[in-house]
C-alpha positions in Angstrom: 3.4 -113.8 12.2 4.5 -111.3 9.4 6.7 -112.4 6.5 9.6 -111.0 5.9 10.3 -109.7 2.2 13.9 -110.4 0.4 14.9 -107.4 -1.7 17.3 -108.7 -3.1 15.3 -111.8 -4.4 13.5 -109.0 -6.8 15.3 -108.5 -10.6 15.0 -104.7 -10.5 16.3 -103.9 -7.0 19.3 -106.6 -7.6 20.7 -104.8 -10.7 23.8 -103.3 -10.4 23.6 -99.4 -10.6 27.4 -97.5 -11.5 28.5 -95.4 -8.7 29.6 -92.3 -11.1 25.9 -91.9 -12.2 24.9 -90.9 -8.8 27.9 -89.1 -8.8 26.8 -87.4 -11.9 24.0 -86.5 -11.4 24.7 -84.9 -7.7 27.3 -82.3 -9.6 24.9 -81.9 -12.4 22.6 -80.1 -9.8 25.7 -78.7 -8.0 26.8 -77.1 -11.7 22.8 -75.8 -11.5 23.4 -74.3 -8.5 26.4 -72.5 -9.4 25.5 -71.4 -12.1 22.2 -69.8 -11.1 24.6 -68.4 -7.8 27.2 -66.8 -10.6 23.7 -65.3 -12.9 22.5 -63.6 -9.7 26.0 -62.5 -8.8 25.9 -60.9 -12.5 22.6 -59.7 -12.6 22.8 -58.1 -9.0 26.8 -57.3 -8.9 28.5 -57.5 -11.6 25.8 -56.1 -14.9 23.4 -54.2 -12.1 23.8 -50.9 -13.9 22.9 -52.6 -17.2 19.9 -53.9 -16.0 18.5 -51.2 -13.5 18.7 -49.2 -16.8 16.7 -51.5 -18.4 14.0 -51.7 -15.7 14.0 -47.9 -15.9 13.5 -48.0 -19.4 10.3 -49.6 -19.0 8.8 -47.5 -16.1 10.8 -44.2 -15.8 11.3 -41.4 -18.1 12.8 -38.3 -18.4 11.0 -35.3 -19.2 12.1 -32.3 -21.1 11.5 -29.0 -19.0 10.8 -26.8 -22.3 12.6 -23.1 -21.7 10.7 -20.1 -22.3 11.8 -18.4 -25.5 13.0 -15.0 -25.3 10.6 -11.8 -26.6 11.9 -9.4 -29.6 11.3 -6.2 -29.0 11.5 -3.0 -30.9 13.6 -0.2 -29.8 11.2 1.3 -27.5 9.9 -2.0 -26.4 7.1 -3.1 -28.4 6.9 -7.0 -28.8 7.4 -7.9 -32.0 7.7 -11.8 -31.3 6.9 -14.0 -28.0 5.5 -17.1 -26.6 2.3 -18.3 -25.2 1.5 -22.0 -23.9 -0.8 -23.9 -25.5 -2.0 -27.4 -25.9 -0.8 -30.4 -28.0 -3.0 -33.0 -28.9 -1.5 -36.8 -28.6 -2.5 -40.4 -28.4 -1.9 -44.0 -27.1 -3.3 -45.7 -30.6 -4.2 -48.6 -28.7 -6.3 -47.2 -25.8 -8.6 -45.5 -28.6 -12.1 -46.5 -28.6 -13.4 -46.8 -32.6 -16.9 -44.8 -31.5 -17.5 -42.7 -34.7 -19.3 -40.2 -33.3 -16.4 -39.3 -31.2 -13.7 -39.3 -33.6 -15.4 -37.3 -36.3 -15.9 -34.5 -34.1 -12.2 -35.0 -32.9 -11.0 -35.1 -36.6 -12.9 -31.5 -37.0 -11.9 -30.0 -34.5 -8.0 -31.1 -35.3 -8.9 -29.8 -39.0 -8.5 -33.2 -40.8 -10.1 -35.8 -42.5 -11.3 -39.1 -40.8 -9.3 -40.8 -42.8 -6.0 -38.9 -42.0 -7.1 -39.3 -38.3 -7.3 -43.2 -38.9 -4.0 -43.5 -40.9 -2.0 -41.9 -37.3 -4.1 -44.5 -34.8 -4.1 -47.4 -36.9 -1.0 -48.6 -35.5 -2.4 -50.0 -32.0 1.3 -51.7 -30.9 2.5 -47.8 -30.5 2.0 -46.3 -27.2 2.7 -42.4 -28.3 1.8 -40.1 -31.4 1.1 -36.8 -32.2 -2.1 -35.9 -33.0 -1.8 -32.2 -33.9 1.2 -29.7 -32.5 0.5 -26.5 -30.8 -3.7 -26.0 -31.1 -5.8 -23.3 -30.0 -6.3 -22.6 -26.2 -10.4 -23.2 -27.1 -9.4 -26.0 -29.2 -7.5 -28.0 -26.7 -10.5 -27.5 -23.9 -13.4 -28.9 -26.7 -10.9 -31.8 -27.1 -11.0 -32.0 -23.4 -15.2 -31.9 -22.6 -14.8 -34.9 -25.6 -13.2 -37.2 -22.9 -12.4 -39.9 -25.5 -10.1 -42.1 -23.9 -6.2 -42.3 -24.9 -6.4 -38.4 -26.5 -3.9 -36.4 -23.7 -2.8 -33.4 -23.9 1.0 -31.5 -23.7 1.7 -27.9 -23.0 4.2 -26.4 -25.4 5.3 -22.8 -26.4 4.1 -21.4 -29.8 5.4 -18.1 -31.1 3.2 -15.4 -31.8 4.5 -12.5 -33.8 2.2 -9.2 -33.8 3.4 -7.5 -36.9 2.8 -9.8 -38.9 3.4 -9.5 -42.7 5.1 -6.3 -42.1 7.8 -7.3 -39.9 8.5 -10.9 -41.4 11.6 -10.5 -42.9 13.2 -9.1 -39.7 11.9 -11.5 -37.2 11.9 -14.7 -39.2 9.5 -17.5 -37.4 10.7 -20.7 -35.4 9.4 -24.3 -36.3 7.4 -26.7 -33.9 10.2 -27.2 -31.8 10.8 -24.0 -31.5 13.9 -23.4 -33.1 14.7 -20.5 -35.4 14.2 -20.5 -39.2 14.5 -17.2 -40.2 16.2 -13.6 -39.8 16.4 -12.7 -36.2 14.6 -15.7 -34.5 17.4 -17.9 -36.3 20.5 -15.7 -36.4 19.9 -15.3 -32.1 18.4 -18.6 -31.6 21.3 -19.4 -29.1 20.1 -16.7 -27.3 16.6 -16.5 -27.6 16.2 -20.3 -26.9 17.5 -20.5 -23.5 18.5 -24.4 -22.1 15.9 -26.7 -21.3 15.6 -28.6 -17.9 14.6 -31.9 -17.1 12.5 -34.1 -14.8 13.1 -38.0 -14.3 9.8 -39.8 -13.3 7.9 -42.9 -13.2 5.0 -43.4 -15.5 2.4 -45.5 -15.4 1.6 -47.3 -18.9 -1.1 -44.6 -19.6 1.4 -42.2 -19.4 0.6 -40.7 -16.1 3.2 -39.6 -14.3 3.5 -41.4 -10.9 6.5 -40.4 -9.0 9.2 -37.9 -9.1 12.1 -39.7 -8.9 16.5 -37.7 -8.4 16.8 -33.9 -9.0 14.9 -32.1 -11.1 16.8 -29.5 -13.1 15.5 -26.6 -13.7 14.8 -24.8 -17.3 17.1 -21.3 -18.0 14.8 -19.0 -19.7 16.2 -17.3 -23.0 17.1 -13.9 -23.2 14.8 -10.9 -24.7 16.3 -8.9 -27.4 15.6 -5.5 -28.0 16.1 -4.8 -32.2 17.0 -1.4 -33.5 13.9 -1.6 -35.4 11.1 0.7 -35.1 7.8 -0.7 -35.2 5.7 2.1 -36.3 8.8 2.7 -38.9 8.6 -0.5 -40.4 5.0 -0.7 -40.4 4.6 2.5 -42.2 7.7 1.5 -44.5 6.0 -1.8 -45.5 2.5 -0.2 -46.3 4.1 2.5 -49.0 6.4 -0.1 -50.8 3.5 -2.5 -51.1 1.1 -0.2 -52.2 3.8 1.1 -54.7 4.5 -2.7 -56.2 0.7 -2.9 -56.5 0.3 0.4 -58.5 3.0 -0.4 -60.3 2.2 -4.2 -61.4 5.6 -4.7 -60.2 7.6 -7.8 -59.6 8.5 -7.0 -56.0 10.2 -4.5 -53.6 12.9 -3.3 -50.7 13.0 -0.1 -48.7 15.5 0.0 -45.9 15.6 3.1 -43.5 19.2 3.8 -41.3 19.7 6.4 -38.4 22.7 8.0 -39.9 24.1 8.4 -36.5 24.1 5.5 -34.8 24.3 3.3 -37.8 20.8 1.5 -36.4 18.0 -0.1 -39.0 15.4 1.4 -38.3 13.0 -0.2 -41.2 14.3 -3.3 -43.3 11.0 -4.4 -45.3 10.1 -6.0 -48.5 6.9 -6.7 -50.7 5.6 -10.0 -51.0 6.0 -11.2 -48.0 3.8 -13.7 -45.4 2.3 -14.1 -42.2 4.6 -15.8 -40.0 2.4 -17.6 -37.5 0.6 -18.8 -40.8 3.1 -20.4 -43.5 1.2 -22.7 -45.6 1.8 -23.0 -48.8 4.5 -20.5 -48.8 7.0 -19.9 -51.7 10.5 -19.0 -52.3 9.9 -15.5 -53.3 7.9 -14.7 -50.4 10.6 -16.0 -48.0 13.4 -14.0 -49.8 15.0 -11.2 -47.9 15.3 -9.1 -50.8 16.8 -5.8 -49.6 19.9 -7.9 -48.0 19.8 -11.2 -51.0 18.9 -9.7 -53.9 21.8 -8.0 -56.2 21.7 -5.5 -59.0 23.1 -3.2 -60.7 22.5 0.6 -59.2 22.5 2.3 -62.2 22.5 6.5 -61.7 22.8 5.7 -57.8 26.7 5.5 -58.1 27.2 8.6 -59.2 27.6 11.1 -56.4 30.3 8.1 -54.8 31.9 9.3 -58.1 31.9 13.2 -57.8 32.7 12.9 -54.0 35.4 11.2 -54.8 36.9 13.6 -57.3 36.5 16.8 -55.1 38.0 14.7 -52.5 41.3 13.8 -54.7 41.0 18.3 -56.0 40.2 17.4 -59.8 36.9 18.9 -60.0 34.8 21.8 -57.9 31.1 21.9 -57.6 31.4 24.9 -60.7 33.8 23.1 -62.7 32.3 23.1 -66.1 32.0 19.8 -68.0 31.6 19.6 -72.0 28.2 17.0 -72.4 27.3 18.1 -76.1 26.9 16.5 -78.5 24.8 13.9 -75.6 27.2 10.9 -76.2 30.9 9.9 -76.3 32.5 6.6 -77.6 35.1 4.5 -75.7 36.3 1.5 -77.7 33.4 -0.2 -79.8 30.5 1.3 -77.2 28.8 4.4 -77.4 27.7 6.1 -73.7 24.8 8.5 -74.0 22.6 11.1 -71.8 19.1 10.8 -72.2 18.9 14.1 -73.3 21.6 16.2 -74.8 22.9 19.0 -72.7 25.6 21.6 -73.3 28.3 22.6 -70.8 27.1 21.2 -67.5 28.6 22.1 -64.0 29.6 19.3 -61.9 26.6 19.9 -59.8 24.8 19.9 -62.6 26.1 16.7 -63.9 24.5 15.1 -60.9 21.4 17.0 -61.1 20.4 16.0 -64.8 22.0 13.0 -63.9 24.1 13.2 -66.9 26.2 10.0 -67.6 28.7 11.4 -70.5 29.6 14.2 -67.3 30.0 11.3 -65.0 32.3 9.2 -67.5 35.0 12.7 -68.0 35.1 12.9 -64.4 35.7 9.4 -63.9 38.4 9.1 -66.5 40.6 11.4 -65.0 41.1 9.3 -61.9 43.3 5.9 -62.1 40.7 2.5 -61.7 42.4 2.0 -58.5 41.2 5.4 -57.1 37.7 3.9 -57.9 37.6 0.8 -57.1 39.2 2.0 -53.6 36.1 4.4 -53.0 34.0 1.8 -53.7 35.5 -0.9 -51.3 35.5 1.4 -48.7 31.7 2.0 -49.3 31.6 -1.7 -48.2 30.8 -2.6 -51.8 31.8 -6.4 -52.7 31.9 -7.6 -48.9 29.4 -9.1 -47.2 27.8 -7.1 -44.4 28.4 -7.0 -40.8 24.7 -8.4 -39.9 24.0 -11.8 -38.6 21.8 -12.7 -41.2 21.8 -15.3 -43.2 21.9 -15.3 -46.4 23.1 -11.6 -47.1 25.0 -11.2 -50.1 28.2 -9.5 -50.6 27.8 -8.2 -54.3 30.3 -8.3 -56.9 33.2 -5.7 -57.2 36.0 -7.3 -59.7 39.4 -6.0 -58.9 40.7 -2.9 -60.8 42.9 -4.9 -62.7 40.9 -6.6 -64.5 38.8 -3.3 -65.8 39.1 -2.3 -69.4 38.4 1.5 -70.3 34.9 0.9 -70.6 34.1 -1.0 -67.3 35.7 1.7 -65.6 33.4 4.3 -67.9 30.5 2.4 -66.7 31.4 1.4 -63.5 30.9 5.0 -62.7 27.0 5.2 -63.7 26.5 2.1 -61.6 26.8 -1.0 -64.8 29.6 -3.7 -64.3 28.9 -3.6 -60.1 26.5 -5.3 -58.5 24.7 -4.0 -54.9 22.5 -5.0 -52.5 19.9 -2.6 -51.6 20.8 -2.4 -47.6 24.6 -2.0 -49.3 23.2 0.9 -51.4 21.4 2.6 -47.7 24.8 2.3 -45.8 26.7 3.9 -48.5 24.6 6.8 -48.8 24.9 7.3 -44.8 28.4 8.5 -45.8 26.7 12.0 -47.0 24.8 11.9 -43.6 28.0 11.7 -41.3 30.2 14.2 -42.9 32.2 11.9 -44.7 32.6 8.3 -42.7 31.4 5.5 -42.7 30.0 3.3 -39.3 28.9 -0.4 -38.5 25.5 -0.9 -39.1 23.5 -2.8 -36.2 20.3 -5.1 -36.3 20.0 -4.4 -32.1 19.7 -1.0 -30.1 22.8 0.7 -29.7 23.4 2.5 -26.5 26.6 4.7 -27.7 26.9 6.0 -31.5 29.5 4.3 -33.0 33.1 5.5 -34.2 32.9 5.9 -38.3 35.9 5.5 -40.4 36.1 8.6 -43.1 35.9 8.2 -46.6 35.8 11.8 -48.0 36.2 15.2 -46.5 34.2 16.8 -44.6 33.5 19.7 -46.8 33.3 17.6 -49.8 30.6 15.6 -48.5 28.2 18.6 -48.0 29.0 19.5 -51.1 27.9 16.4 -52.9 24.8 16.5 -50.3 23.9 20.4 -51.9 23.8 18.2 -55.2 21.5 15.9 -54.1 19.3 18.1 -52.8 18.7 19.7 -56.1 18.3 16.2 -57.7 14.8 16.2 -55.8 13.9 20.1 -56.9 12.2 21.5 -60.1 15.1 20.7 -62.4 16.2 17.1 -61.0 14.9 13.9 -61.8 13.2 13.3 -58.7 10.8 15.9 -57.7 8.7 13.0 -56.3 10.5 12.1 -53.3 10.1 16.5 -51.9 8.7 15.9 -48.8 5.8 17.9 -46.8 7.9 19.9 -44.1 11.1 18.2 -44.4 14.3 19.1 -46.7 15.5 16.1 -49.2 18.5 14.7 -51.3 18.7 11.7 -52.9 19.5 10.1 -56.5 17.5 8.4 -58.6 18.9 4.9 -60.7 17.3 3.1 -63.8 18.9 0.2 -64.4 18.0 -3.0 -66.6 18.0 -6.3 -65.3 20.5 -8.7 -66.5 18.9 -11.4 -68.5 21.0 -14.6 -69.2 24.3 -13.3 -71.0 22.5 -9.8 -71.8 19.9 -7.1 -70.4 16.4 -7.4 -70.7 15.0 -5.0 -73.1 11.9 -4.1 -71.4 12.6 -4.9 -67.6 13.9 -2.6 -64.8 14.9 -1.9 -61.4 13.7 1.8 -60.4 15.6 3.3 -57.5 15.9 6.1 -55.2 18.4 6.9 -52.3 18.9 9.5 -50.1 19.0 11.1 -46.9 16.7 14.0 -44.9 16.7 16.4 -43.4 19.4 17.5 -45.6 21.4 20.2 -43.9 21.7 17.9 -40.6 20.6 14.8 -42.1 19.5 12.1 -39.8 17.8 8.8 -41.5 19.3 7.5 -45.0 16.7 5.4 -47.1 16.9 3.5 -50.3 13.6 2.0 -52.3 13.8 -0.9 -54.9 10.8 -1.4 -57.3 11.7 -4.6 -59.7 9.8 -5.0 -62.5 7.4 -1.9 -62.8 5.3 -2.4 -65.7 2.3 -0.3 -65.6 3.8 2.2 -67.7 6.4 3.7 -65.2 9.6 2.5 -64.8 12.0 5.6 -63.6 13.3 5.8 -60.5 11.9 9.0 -59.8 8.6 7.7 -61.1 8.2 4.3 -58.8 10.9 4.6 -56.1 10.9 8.5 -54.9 7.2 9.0 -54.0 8.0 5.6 -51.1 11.1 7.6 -49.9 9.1 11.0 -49.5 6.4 9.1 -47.5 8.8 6.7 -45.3 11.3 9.8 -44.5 7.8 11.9 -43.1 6.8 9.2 -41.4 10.0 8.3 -39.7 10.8 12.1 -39.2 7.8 12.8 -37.3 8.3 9.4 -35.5 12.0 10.3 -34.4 10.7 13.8 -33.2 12.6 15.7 -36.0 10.8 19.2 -35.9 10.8 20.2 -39.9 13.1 22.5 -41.5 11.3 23.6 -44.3 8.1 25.1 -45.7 5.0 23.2 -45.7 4.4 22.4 -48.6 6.7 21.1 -51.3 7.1 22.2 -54.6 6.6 19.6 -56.9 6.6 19.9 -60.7 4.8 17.5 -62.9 6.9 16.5 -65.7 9.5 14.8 -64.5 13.3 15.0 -65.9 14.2 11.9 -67.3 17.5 10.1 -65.6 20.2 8.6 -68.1 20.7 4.7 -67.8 
């Protein structure tokens, strides 16, 4: 017979237990409950987007479609800058095996050290660096054959630019996200660049892609430009004025080239200059875009602005005779003298002995204002209508503020300052009959309208003049060219110094135009700082204007108007300055 237990007979099952703990402890677990139902409803209702982004974030990616970048072109075509694919070299530090014999030959073949390639994958908790940007095609497949694992590869657009050193300062160079820096690959970079697409996929953690996941947007190419420039032109251009800074031991130097008629540069080049696919180690004078930066005073240049001016207004004719002797006249406290002392000089002789006390009596006899007008009309003091950056305006003070002699020396080219592209357009006036037109980096399809600034008649005039400047008796016999008829003016100016000018440093210049009865290019030549014994104008700058104006002539199809050969004196006619 079993025997019958009595609960209640034991001390723990007869103590008294409070109802409201069981109570407690049942809506504890209910309170769980709800609160794990109101997190789920957060997580999956309320926060979803929050923290599907977050999921994404840790699986799916989006991936920049990179546009092409537009070509430059010259005017008939010729590439001048454009963009090849080509390998990038990056890593996942941690996936990196440390086999030595591995990573040395990777370190050669990315052109560094060991130890620079251990300072970017010592860092095992990152998941992506850069190795090295934008590598050879050969490169990137040695790196391949290698097979270290966690090295990948990217494709990416580098620019390539064909002309190198001779074209730099006209096409600029992008950076390694191919963005512009410089002249035209900056100033069009809006245009040139395109708009980039994009691609949203799921990666795995080595960074293979794994799905394709929404719409993938496609990239929009960037436009080509075609420039005004002329390759062969600018080539040629370049060669002359850096053989002439060489010969010269000069400081540096600028040639610009226009078509007269459309207003187009043909040539903008200047000497030093760099490589712009290779830019280590590169300096500030190198960069500069001298012939549109750079500002000086033009010296002689100014003059035939001066005389134009005057036969314009009816004080003067090209016979007018002008008192010279004795070589010097004095304004104020300052003396103004000729290099040489001349008698009576016509006013085309004036120019053509380049006579600076004939210059000065013309001047004088017209208000500042008439001047000052000329000049600003010349686009003189404003900056010019190019999209480049960093082109300079120069410096023309109001007429106001001139004394007697500024407005003496104004007129020989002291107390203004130019830039040498300025100087090139303002010559263009003698080219066009009188006007003036917009200058333009890009091809033009229709020539322009210009806006005149002296006669007609007036301006041929002062073109006769310049053509004798380059003839037996001028001061630049130098720039004659085989087959071709010339006019120009030479400048010799020295270069400010601190409050003063330096006594032994120059700026030679030459500008002018060809052929001369129907003149079709203008072209001005800087030399800064000759010192090997030359420093004139005629001397450094003329002999790069005869050989850029053949060279372009013959490029442009210009049959020549003249005898063969030139005739060239040897002792040149020294220019007052």
């Amino acid at each position: 017979m079993s025997r019958s237990i009595a609960y209640t007979s034991s001390p723990l099952l007869a103590s008294p237990t409070p109802v409201w703990r069981s109570k407690f402890i049942v809506a504890a677990i209910a309170l769980a409950f709800a609160g794990l139902a109101a997190r789920a409803v957060y997580i999956q209702v309320l926060a979803n987007d929050f923290f599907q982004r977050q999921g994404e974030v840790r699986y799916a990616r989006t991936l920049e479609l990179p546009a092409n970048r537009g070509r430059i072109l010259d005017r008939n075509g010729v590439v001048m800058a454009s963009s090849i694919p080509v390998p990038s070299i990056w890593a996942i530090p941690e996936d990196v095996p440390r086999e030595p014999t591995k990573l040395k030959a990777l370190a050669k073949l990315l052109g560094m050290s060991m130890a620079e390639l251990d300072k970017r994958l010592e860092d095992e908790d990152k998941t992506f660096v850069w190795l090295k940007r934008q590598v050879d095609e050969s490169v990137g497949k040695e790196i391949e054959a290698l097979a270290i694992k966690g090295i990948y590869q990217r494709k990416e657009y580098k620019r390539q630019y064909p002309e190198g050193e001779a074209a730099a300062h006209v096409v600029g160079f992008t950076n390694v996200e191919d963005k512009g820096q410089e002249g035209i690959e900056l100033a069009f970079n809006k245009d040139l660049g395109g708009r980039a697409g994009s691609r949203r996929v799921i990666k795995d953690r080595m960074g293979r892609v794994v799905e394709d996941v929404g719409e993938q947007i496609a990239p929009v190419d960037g436009r080509d430009l075609q420039l005004s420039i002329d390759s062969k032109v600018q080539f040629f251009a370049y060669q002359k004025l850096k053989e002439a800074v060489l010969a010269h031991k000069a400081k540096a130097g600028s040639v610009v080239v226009l078509d007269v008629l459309s207003g187009e540069v043909l040539a903008l080049a200047n000497y030093p200059s760099y490589v712009p696919g290779k830019r280590q180690n590169l300096s500030g004078e190198q960069l500069r875009n001298r012939a549109l930066t750079d500002t000086f005073e033009p010296g002689s240049t100014m003059k035939p602005f001066v005389i134009g001016l005057a036969l314009d207004q009816g004080r003067v004719k090209p016979e007018t005779p002008i008192q010279t002797a004795p070589g010097r006249m004095t304004i104020g406290s300052a003396t103004i003298s000729d290099s040489h002392v001349h008698d009576v000089l016509s006013v085309t002789q004036v120019i053509e002995k380049s006579s600076n006390v004939g210059t000065v009596k013309i001047a004088m006899q017209m208000p500042a204002r008439s001047l000052w007008e000329m000049y600003n009309s010349l686009g003189f003091g404003q900056k010019p209508q190019l999209p480049f950056p960093g082109a300079v305006s120069g410096r023309l003070r109001p007429y106001k503020s001139w004394r007697p002699i500024e407005e003496a020396t104004m007129s020989y080219g002291y107390g203004i300052s130019v830039s040498l592209f300025q100087l090139a357009q303002a010559y263009s006036i003698f080219g066009r009959n009188g006007d003036r037109v917009p200058v333009s980096m890009l091809k033009v399809s229709e020539p322009p309208l210009g806006l005149p600034v002296i006669g007609e008649r007036h301006a041929r005039e002062v073109r006769h003049m310049l053509h004798l400047v380059t003839g037996a008796g001028g001061t630049a016999p130098k720039a004659q060219t085989m087959g071709y008829s010339v006019g120009g003016k030479t400048g010799t100016a020295h270069k400010v110094e601190g409050r003063g000018y330096a006594a032994k440093k120059y700026r030679g210049v030459f500008a002018g135009l060809a052929p001369i009865d129907a003149p079709r290019i203008a072209v001005a030549v800087m030399i800064d700082e000759p010192s090997n014994g030359q420093y004139f104008g005629g001397q450094v700058a003329a002999p790069v204007f005869s050989q850029t104006v053949q060279q372009t002539l013959k490029v442009l199809g210009i049959a020549p108007d003249m005898s063969v050969k030139p005739q060239i004196v040897t002792e040149l006619v020294e220019e007052s300055f």
